[in-house]
One Martini backbone bead per residue (centre of mass of N, CA, C, O) as a GRO file, in nm:
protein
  271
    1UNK     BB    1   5.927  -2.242   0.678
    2UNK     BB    2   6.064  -1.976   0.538
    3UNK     BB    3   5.841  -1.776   0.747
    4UNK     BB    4   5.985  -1.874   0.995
    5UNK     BB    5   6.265  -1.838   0.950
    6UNK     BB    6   6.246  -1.519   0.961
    7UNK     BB    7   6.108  -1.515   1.244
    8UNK     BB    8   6.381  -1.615   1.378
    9UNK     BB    9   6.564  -1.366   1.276
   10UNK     BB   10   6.401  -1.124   1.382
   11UNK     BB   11   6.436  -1.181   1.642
   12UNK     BB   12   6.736  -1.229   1.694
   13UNK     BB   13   6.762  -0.899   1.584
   14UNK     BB   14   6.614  -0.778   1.812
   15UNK     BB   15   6.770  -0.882   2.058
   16UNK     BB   16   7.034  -0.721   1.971
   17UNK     BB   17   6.954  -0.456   2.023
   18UNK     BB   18   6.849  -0.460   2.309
   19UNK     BB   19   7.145  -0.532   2.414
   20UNK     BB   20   7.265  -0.255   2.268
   21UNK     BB   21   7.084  -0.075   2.482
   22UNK     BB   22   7.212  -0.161   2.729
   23UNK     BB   23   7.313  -0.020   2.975
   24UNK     BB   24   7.498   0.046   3.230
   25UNK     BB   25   7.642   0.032   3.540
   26UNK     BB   26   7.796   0.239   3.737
   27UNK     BB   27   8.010  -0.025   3.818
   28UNK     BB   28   8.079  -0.072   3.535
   29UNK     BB   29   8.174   0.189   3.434
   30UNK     BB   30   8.418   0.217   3.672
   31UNK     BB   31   8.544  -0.042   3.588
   32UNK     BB   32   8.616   0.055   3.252
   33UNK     BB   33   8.785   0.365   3.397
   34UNK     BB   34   8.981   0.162   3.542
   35UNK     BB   35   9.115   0.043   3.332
   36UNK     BB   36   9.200   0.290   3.153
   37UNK     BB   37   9.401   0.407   3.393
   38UNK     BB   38   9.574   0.143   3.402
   39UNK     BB   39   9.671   0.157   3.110
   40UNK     BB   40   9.798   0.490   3.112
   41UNK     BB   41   9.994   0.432   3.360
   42UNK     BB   42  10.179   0.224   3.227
   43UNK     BB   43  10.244   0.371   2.989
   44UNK     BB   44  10.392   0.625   3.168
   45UNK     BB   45  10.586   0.424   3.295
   46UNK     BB   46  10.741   0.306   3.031
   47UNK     BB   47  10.825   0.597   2.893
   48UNK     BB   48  10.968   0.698   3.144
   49UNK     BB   49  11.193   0.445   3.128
   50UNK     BB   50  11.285   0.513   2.849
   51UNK     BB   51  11.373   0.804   2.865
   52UNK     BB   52  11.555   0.788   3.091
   53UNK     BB   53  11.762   0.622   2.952
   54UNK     BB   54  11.817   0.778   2.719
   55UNK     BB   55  11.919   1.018   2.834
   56UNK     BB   56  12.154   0.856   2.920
   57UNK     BB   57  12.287   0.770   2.669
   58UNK     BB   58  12.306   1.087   2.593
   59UNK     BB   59  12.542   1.143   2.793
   60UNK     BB   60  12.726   0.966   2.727
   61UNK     BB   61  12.764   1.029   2.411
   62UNK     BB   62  12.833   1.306   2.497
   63UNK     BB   63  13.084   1.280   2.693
   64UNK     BB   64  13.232   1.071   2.481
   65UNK     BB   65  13.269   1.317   2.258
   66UNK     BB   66  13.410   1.558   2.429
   67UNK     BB   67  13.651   1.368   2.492
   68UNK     BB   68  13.713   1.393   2.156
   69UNK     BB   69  13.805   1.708   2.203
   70UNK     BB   70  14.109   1.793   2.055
   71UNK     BB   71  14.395   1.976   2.093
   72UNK     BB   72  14.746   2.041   1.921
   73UNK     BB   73  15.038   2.265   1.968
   74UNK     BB   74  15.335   2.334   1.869
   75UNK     BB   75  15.629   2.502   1.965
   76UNK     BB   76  15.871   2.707   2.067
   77UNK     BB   77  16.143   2.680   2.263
   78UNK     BB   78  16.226   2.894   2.550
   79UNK     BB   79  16.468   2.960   2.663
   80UNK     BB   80  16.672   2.808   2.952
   81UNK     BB   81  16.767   2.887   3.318
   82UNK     BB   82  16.795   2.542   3.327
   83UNK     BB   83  16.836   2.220   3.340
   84UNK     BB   84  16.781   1.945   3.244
   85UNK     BB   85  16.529   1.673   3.335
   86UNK     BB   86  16.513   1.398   3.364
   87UNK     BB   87  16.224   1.277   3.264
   88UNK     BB   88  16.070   1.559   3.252
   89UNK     BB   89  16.179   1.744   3.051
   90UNK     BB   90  16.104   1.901   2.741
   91UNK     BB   91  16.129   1.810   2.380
   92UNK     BB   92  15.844   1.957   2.328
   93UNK     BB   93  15.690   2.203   2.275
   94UNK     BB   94  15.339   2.273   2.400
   95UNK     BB   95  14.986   2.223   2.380
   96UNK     BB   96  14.652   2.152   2.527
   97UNK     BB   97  14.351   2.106   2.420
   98UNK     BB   98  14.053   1.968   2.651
   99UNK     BB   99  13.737   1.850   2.660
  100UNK     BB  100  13.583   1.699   2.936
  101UNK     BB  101  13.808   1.553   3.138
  102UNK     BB  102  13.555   1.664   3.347
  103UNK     BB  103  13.251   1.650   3.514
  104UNK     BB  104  12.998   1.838   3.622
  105UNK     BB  105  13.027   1.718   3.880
  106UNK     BB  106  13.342   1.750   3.931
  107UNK     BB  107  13.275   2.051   3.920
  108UNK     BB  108  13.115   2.105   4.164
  109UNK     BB  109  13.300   1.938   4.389
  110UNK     BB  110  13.493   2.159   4.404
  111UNK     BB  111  13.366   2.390   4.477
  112UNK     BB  112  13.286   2.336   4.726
  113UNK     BB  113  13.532   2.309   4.836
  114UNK     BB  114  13.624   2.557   4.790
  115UNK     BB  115  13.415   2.707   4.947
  116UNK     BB  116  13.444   2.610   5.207
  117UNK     BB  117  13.750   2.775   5.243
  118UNK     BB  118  13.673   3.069   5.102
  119UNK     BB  119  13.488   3.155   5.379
  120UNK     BB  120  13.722   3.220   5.550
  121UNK     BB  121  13.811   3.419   5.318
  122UNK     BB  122  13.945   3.680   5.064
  123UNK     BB  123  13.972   3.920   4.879
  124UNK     BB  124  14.032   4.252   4.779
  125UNK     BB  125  14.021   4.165   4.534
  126UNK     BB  126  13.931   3.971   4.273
  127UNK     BB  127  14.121   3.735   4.389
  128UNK     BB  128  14.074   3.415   4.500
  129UNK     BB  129  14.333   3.187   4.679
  130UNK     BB  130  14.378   2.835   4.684
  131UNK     BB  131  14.600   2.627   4.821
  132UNK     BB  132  14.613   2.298   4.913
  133UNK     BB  133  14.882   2.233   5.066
  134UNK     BB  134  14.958   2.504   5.216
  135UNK     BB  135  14.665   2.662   5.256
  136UNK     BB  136  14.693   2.938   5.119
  137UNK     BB  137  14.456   3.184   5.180
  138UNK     BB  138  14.275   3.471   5.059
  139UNK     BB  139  14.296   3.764   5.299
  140UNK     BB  140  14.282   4.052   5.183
  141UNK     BB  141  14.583   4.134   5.137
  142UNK     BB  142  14.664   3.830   5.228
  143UNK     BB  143  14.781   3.529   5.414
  144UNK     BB  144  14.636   3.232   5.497
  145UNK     BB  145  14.589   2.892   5.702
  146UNK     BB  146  14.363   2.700   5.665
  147UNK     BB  147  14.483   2.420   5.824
  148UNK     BB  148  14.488   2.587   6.084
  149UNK     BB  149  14.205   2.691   6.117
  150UNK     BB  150  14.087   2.398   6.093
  151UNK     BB  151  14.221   2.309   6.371
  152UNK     BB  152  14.136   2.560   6.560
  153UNK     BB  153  13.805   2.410   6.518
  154UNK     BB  154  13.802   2.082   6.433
  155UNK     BB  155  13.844   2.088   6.126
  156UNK     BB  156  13.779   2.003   5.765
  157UNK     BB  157  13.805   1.908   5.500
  158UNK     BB  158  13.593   1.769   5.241
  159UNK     BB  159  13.696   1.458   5.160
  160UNK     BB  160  13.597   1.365   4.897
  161UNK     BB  161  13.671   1.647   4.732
  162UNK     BB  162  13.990   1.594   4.793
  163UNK     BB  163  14.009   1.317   4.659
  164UNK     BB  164  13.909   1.423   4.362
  165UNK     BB  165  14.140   1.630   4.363
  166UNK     BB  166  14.342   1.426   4.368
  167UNK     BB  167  14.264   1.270   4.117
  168UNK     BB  168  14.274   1.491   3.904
  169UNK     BB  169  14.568   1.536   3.927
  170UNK     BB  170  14.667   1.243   3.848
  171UNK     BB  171  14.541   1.258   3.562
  172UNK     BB  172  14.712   1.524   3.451
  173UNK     BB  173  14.943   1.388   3.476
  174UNK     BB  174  14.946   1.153   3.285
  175UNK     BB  175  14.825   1.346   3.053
  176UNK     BB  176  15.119   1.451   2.993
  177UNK     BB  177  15.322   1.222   3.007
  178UNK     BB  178  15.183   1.080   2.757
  179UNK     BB  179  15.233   1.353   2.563
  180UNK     BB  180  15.549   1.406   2.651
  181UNK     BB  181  15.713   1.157   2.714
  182UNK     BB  182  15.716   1.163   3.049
  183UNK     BB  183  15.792   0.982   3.405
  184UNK     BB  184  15.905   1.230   3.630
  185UNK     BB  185  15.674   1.393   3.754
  186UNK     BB  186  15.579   1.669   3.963
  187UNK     BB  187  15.422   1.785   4.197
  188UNK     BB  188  15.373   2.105   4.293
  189UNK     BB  189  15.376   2.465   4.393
  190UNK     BB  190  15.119   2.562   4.331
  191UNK     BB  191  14.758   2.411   4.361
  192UNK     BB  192  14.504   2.580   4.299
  193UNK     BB  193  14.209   2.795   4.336
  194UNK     BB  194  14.033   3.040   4.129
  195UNK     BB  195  13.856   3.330   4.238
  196UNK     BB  196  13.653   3.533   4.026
  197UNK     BB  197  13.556   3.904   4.046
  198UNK     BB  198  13.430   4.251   4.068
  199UNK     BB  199  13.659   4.367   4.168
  200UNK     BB  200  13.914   4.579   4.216
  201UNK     BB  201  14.272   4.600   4.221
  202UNK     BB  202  14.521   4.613   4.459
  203UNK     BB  203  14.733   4.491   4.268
  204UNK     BB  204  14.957   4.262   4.066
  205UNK     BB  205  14.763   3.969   4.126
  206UNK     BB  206  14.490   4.036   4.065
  207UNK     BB  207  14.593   4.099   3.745
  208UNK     BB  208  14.490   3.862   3.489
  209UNK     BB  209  14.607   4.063   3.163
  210UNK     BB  210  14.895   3.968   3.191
  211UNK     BB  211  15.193   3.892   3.009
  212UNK     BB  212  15.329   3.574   3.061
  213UNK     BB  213  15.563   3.335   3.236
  214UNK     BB  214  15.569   3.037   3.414
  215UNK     BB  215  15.917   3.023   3.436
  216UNK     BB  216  15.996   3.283   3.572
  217UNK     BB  217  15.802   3.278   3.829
  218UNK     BB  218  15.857   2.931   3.796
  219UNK     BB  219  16.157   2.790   3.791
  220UNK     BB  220  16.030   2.450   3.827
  221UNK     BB  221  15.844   2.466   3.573
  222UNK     BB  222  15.710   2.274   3.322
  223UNK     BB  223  15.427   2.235   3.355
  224UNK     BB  224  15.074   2.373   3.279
  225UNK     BB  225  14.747   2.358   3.465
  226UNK     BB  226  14.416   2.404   3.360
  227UNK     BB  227  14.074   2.393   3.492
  228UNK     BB  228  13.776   2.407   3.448
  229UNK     BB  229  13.422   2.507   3.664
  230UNK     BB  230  13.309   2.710   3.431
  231UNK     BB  231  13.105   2.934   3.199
  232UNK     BB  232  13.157   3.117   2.981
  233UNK     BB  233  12.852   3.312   2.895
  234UNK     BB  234  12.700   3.205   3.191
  235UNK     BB  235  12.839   3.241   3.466
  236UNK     BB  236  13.000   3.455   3.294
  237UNK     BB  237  13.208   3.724   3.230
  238UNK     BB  238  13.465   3.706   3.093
  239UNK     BB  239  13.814   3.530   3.087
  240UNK     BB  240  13.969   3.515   2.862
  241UNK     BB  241  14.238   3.257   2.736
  242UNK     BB  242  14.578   3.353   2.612
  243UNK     BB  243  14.798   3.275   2.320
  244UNK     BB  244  15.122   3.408   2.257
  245UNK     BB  245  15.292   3.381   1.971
  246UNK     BB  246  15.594   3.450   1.925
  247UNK     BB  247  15.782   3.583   1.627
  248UNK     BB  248  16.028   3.759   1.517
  249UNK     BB  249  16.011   3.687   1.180
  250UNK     BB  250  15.694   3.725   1.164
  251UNK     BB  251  15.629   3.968   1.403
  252UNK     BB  252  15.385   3.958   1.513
  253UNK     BB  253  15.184   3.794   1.752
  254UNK     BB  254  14.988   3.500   1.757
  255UNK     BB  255  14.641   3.436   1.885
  256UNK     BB  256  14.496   3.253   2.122
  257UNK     BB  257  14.139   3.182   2.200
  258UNK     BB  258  13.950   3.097   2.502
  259UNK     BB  259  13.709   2.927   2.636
  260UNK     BB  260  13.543   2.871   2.929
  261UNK     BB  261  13.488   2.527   3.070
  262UNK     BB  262  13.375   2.275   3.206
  263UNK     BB  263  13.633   2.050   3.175
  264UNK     BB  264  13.873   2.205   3.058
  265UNK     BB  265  14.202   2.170   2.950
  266UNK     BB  266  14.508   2.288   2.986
  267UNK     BB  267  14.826   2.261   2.849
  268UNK     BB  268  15.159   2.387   2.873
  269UNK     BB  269  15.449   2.453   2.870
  270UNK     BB  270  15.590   2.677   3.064
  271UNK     BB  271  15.798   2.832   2.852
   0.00000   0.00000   0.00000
């Protein structure tokens, strides 16, 4: 009985190694890497629904990290040329640089804009302004009406881009507003864009790095926003913007110097 039972566990030893032997049939082998292909492709595309996720997720705390990089700085107030306009003018003058302020989508779409107008026109020199209220843009030494151009012609600015930028001047208003507490704000004019090239200067509008003060210029203006549309030392180089600080008791005015950036705000009582 127990040289029995050897033998038929050698058998039964013996029928596994055969079985363990036995090929593969091309179909049944087509068929273990069609699972293998199909078990591959759920896996990248399970990763792929994940990067993408992670991406979107990456960018919103990009985005929200970016708009609170925020400075402040008092100055002293300029002599002013007229009475100060309740809830207006400002009882303590000051900048303010906010980065992000606009997402870079919504910095395309404004560029879209302003080429939309400004392939009509161009200046002779190196600026060319696009003032979207009154329609002035430069073309040649001069300017033209392009809201009347684009009348007599059957078109109009494209209304998206046009909303936005009116969103964005809304926005802009608000965060003025905020900032220096005051409630009576209005848009004035101009409110432009401006496009600068490398062509040389053909007068002294050409000219952006002459030292200026906006309220000499714009007898209105109490406040004064800029916002980039594109990033200076990747898109362009120079185009840097300074503040200088005078102080009679101080010597010499201290500067500080801005680097544009798409989406960067900067604002400051124009005195």
């Amino acid at each position: 009985g127990w040289s029995r039972r050897i033998g038929m566990n050698h058998a039964s030893k013996s029928g596994d190694r055969q079985r363990k032997k036995k090929k593969l049939t091309p179909r049944q082998f087509g068929r273990r890497i069609a699972v293998v292909c199909a078990c591959v492709l759920i896996a990248l595309n399970v990763y792929r629904v994940w990067l993408k996720y992670r991406i979107k997720e990456y960018r919103k705390v990009s985005e929200s990290g970016t708009q609170l990089a925020r400075t402040s700085k008092n100055v002293t107030c300029a002599a002013r040329r007229h009475e100060l306009v309740p809830h207006c003018s400002p009882l303590q003058c000051g900048r303010v640089v906010q980065e992000g302020f606009i997402t870079r989508d919504e910095c395309g779409k404004i560029i879209e804009l302003a080429e939309f107008g400004m392939k009509h026109g161009g200046g002779a020199g190196g600026a060319t302004i696009l003032d979207f209220p009154s329609g002035a843009l430069s073309r040649g030494n001069q300017f033209i009406n392009l809201h009347q151009l684009l009348d007599s012609k059957g078109q109009k600015l494209p209304e998206e881009g046009t909303r936005l930028l009116k969103d964005v001047i809304h926005r802009i208003r608000q965060e003025i507003s905020q900032h220096f507490g005051v409630s009576a704000i209005m848009g004035t004019t101009p409110r432009f864009v401006s496009r600068m090239d490398q062509k040389p200067a053909q007068n002294m509008h050409d000219e952006y790095w002459h030292e200026h003060v906006d309220a000499n210029q714009y007898p209105g203006f109490e406040y004064t926003a800029l916002i980039y549309l594109n990033d200076q030392g990747y898109d362009y180089t120079g185009g840097l913007f300074s503040f200088i600080d005078e102080d009679i008791a101080q010597g010499p005015g201290k500067i500080e110097t801005i680097s544009p950036k798409c989406g960067k705000l900067v604002y400051f009582t124009s005195g």
